[in-house]
C-alpha positions in Angstrom: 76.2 136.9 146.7 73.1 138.6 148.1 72.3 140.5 151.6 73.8 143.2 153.3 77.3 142.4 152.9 77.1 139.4 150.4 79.7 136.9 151.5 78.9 137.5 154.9 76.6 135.4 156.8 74.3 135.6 159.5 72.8 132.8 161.3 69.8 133.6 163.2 67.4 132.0 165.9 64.0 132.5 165.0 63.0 131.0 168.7 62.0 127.7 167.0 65.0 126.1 167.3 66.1 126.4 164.1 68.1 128.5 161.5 66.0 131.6 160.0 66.6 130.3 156.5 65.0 134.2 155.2 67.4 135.8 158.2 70.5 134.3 156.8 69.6 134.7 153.2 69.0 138.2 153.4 71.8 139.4 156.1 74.7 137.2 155.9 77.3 138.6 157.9 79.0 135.9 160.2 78.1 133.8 162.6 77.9 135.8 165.8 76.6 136.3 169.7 73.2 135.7 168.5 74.0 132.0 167.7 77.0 131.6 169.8 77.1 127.6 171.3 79.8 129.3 173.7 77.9 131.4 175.4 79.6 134.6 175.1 78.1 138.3 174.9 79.2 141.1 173.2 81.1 141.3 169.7 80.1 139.6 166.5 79.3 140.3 162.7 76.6 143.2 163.5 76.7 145.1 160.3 77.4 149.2 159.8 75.2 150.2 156.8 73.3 149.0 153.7 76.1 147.0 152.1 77.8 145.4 155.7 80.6 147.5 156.3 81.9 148.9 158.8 79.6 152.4 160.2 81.1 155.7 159.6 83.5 157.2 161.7 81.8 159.3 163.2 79.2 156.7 164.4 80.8 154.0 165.7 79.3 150.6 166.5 80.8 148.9 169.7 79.4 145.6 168.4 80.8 145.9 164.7 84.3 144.5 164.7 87.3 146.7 163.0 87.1 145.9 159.2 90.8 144.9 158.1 91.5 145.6 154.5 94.8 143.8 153.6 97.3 140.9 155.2 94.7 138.5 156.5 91.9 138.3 159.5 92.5 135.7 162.7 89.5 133.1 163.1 90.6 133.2 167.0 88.6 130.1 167.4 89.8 127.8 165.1 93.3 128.4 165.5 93.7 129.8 162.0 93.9 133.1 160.0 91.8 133.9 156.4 94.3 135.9 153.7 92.6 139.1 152.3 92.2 139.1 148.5 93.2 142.6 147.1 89.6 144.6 147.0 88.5 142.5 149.8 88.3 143.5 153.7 88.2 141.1 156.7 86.5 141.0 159.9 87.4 138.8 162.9 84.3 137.6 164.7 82.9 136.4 168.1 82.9 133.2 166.3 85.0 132.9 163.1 86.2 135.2 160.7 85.2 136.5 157.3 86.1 138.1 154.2 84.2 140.0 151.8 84.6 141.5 147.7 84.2 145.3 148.2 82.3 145.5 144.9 78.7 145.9 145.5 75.7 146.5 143.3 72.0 146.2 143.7 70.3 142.5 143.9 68.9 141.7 140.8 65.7 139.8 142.3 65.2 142.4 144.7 67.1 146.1 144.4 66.3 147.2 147.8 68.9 145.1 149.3 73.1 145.1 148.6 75.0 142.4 147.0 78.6 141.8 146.5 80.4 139.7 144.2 81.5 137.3 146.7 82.7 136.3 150.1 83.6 133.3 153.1 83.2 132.8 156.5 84.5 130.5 158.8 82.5 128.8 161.9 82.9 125.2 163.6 80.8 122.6 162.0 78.7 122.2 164.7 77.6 126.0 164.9 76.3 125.8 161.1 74.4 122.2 162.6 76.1 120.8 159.1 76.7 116.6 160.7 79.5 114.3 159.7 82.4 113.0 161.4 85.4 113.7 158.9 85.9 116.6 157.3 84.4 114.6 153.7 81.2 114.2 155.1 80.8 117.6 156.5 81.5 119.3 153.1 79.7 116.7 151.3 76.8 117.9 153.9 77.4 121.4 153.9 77.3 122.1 150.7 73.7 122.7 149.8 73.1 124.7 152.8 75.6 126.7 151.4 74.6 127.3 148.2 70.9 128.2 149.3 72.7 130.4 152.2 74.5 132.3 149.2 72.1 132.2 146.4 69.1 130.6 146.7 67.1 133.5 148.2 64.7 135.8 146.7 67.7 138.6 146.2 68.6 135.8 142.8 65.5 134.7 142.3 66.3 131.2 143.8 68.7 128.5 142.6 66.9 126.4 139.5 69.6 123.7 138.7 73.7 123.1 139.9 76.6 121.7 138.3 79.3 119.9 140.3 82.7 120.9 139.5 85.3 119.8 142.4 84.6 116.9 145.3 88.3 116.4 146.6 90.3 116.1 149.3 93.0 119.0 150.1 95.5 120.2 152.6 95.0 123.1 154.5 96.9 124.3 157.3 98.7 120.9 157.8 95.4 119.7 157.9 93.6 116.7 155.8 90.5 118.6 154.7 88.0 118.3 151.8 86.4 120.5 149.6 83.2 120.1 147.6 82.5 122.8 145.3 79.3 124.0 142.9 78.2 125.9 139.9 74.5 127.2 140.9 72.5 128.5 138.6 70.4 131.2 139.5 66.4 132.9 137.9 67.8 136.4 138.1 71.6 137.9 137.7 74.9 135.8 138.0 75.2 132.7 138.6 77.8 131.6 141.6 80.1 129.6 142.3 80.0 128.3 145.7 82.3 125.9 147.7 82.1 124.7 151.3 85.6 123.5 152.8 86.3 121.4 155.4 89.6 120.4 157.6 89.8 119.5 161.8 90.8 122.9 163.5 94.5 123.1 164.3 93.2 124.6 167.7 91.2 121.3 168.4 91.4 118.2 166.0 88.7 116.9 167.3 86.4 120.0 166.1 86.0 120.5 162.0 85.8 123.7 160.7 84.1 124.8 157.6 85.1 127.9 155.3 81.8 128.7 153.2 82.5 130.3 150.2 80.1 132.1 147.3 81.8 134.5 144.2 79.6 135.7 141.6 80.8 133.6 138.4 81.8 136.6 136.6 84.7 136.4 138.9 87.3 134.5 138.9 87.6 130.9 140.7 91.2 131.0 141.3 90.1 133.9 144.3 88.6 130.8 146.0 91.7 129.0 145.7 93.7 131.8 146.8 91.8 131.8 150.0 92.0 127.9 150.5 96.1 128.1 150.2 96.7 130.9 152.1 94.8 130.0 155.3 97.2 129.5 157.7 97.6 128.4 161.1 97.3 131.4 164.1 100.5 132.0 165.4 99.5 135.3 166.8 98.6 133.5 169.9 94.7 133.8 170.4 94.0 130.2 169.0 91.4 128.2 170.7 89.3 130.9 171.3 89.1 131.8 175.1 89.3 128.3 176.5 85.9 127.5 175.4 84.5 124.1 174.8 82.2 123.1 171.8 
């Protein structure tokens, strides 16, 4: 997954109204102040060197939230929490959560910039603009967005064909959610796999969230199911995220 700190997204206003497609391909940490429906200020996915992690200690970032590196990371928002694979680290957000492979190398298509072998973040639907009113037609919507958000930039090459391998419905959290999830092949360097999942928040039913995910297909996909059974509702009391409405 390419950008500074693959697997980690960020979704940008270029001032048109719309996404920075370029933005987003190239600096995908998670969804944050910048882009924040809520209103808020302050916090967010602002990233602490080249590869997205966390800045030294000695130079700490007030915007760059504490990078958690086992257990699992609270999406605050949604009401639910995102388990830490083992050589992973997590980050809670302004608006979501993500967590992120720790192995990095240098993007094939272009080796000034950081990739890692894979990553998700979660954000409500309607922050990502991804439309549908059940949790099927949001992934069934999402999904391409996805997989041009995760590989479909110049840092691969762009994507030149996919393959569908999973369109199915799932439970997660106690939640009736669906998950849609491709093989995209890439001009330069891996390939990826890349799922978007989608379930009604356990904070809100009436607001759908989406995990986005992307791993490098020399991993392995069972991390992406890992991540999709062990999210779990919050019970650490922060759900619904501050009383705010979407």
């Amino acid at each position: 997954m390419a950008g500074i700190g693959v697997g980690v997204y960020a979704l940008t206003d270029d001032g048109s109204g719309g996404d920075d497609a370029g933005a987003a391909q190239q600096d995908r940490r998670g969804p944050d102040d910048r882009n924040d429906p809520f209103g808020d200020s302050g916090g967010g996915g602002g990233g602490g060197g080249e590869d997205g992690r966390s800045p030294a200690p000695d130079s700490p970032d007030p915007s760059e939230p504490p990078t958690i590196d086992s257990g699992s990371v609270t999406d605050a928002l949604s009401g639910i929490s995102l388990p830490i694979p083992d050589g992973w680290s997590g980050q809670e957000l302004q608006v979501g959560a993500q967590v992120t492979s720790e192995d990095a190398y240098k993007c094939p298509g272009d080796t000034s910039k950081s990739c890692t072998k894979g990553g998700a973040y979660s954000a409500p639907a309607v922050l990502l603009k991804t439309e549908g009113d059940t949790a099927e037609e949001v992934a069934k919507a999402d999904i391409e967005a996805n997989a041009e958000e995760s590989y479909g930039g110049e840092s691969y090459g762009g994507i030149t064909s996919h393959e569908e391998l999973a369109s199915e419905a799932v439970t997660v959290a106690g939640q009736k959610g669906y998950l849609v999830r491709w093989k995209a092949v890439t001009a330069k360097g891996s390939d990826g796999f890349v799922e978007s999942l989608a379930f009604p928040s356990p904070a809100d039913s009436k607001r759908i969230v989406v995990v986005r995910f992307g791993v490098d297909t020399d991993q392995k996909q069972t991390v992406i199911d890992e991540i999709t059974k062990g999210i779990e509702v919050d019970t650490s009391g922060g759900g619904g995220g501050n009383g705010q409405d979407v």
